[in-house]
N, C-alpha and C positions, 0 to 999 in steps of 0.2 A: 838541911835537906830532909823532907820528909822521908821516914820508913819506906822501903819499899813494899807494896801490898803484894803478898802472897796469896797465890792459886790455888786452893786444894785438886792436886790430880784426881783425874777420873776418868776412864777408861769409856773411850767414844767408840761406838758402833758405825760401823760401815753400811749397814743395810739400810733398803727402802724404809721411809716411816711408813705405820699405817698411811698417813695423810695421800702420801708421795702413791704407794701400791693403788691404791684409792682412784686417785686422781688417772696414771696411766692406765686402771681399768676401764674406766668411763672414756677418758679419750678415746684409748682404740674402739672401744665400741660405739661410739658417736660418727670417727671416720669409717670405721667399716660397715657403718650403716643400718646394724644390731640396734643400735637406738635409734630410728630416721626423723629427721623432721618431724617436729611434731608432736613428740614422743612428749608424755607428762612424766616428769618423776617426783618421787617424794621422797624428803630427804630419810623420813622412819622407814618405806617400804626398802630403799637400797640400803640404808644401816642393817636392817633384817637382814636381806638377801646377802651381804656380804658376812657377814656376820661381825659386824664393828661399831662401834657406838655412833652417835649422831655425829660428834664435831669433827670429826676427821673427814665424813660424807660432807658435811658443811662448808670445808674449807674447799675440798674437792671440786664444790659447784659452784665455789666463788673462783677460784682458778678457773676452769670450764665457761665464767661469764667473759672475766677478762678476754679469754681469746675467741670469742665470740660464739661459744658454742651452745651456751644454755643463754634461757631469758628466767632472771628470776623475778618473780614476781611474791611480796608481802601478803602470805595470806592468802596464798594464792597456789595452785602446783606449777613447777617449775618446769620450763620447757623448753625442748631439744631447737632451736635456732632452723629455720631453713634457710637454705641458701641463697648468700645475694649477689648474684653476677656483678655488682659496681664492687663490690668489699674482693672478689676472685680477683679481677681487674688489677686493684690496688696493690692487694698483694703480690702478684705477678710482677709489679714494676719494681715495687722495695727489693724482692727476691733477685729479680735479673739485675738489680745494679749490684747488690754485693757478689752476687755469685759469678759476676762475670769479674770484679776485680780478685776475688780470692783462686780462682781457674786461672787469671794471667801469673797472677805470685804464684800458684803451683808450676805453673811450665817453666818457670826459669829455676826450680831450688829445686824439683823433686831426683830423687834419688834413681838408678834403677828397681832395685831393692823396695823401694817404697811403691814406683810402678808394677812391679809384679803384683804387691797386696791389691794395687786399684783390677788389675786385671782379673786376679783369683774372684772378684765379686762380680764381676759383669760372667765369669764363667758360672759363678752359683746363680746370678742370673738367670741364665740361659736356662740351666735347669730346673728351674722354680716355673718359667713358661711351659717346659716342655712335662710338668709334671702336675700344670693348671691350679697352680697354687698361687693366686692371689694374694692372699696376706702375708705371707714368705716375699714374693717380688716386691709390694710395698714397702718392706722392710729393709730389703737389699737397697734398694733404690735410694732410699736416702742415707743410708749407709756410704754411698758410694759418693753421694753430694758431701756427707759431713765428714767423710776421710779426706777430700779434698781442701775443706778449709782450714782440717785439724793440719794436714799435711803442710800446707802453704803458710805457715805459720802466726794463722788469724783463726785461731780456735775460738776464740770471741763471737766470733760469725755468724756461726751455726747459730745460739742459744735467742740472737737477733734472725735470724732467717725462721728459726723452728716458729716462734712466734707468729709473725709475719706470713707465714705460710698456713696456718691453720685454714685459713677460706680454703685455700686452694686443697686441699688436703683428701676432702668430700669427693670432688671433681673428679683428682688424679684418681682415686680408687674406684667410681665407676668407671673412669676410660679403660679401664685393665683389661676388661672384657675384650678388648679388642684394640687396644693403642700399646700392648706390654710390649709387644716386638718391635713397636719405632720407638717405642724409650729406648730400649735395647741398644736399637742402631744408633742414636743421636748417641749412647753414652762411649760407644764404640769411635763416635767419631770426634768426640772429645779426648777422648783415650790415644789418637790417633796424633792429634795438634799436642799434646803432654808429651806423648814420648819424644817426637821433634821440637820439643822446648818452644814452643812458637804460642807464646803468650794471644797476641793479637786473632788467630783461629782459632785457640782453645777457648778466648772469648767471646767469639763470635759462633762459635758450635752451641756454646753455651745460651746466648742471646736466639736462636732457632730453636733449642729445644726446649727452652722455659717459653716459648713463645706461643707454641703449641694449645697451647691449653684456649688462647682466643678463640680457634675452630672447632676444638674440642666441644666447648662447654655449650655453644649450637646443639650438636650432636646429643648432649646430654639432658638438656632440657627440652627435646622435642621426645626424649622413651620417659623422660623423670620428671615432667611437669611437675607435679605435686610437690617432689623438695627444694621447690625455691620459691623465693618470695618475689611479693611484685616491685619489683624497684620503681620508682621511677625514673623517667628517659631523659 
């Protein structure tokens, strides 16, 4: 029997990498709109501005391509993706089939205990609206979708939905302006089918509210023309 190979210990860090810090900088400011459509970036001018070497920026906008958020181009600057109502679509259908099977597994297993935490968020909710803070309700909000999957014990889910979700991501943060108080409600009324353990409504509250975004995104591209691309029909 061969030796067994030995490991030299070493003591692993817990924190963000650069790459990681990197990366969810650019995201949020891709979704909130800080960078819109269109936007050219260079990978030397954001190593600057961050103050971090190139390959971490690099890796950053190869992540950011995968989920469709930059267009990179060889030689070329690199650019912020506008949005395409077919890619919103799509993702909307991936999204509502997991999120309606992982909302039935949570009405049947969840706890009390575990439903007061789902409540405590729709309460910070509530006052992230009432204090007109959009990127705080952004936050909550899918807080509140991925305690449900972590809860239902398909934590897997999320890391599949967050991806998947990126198109729609753009969308959901301009409806805030004026759709934050019927998320509110839909999440109230999913909240509503959980505590009555009733799988079948809490997937179908779910299936209304991710559904949302179809009439939404009308709405959104008749004030934001400019950040979306021309699909075609």
């Amino acid at each position: 029997m061969a030796d067994q190979v030995q490991i030299r210990a070493v003591e692993l860090s817990r924190a963000p990498s650069v790459t990681e810090q990197v990366f969810e900088h650019l995201y949020h400011q891709v979704i909130e709109l800080d960078l819109p459509p269109g936007t050219r970036l260079s990978e030397v001018e954001v190593a600057k501005q961050l103050g971090v070497s190139r390959q971490p920026v690099r890796d950053a906008f190869y992540r950011l391509s995968q989920l469709g958020f930059l267009l990179i181009r060889p030689q070329r600057a690199t650019v912020v993706t506008h949005i395409s109502e077919k890619e919103v679509m799509q993702a909307r259908f991936i999204r509502t089939a997991l999120e309606m099977e992982t909302v039935r597994a949570a009405a049947e297993c969840l706890t009390d205990a575990q439903l007061d935490r789902l409540d405590a968020l729709l309460e910070e909710q509530d006052a992230a609206i009432a204090a007109g803070d959009k990127v705080l309700f952004h936050s909550l909000d899918d807080s509140f979708h991925k305690q449900i999957c972590d809860l239902s014990g398909h934590e897997f889910a999320w890391a599949l939905i967050r991806d998947s979700k990126a198109h729609m991501d753009r969308v959901r943060y301009l409806s805030l302006s004026f759709g934050a108080q019927s998320a509110l409600d839909d999440h109230k009324v999913i909240m509503t089918a959980l505590r009555e353990h009733d799988g079948d409504k809490a997937a179908g509250a779910m299936r209304v509210h991710l559904s949302r975004i179809k009439s939404i995104i009308g709405r959104i591209r008749e004030s934001h023309g400019s950040f979306f691309a021309n699909d075609e029909r």
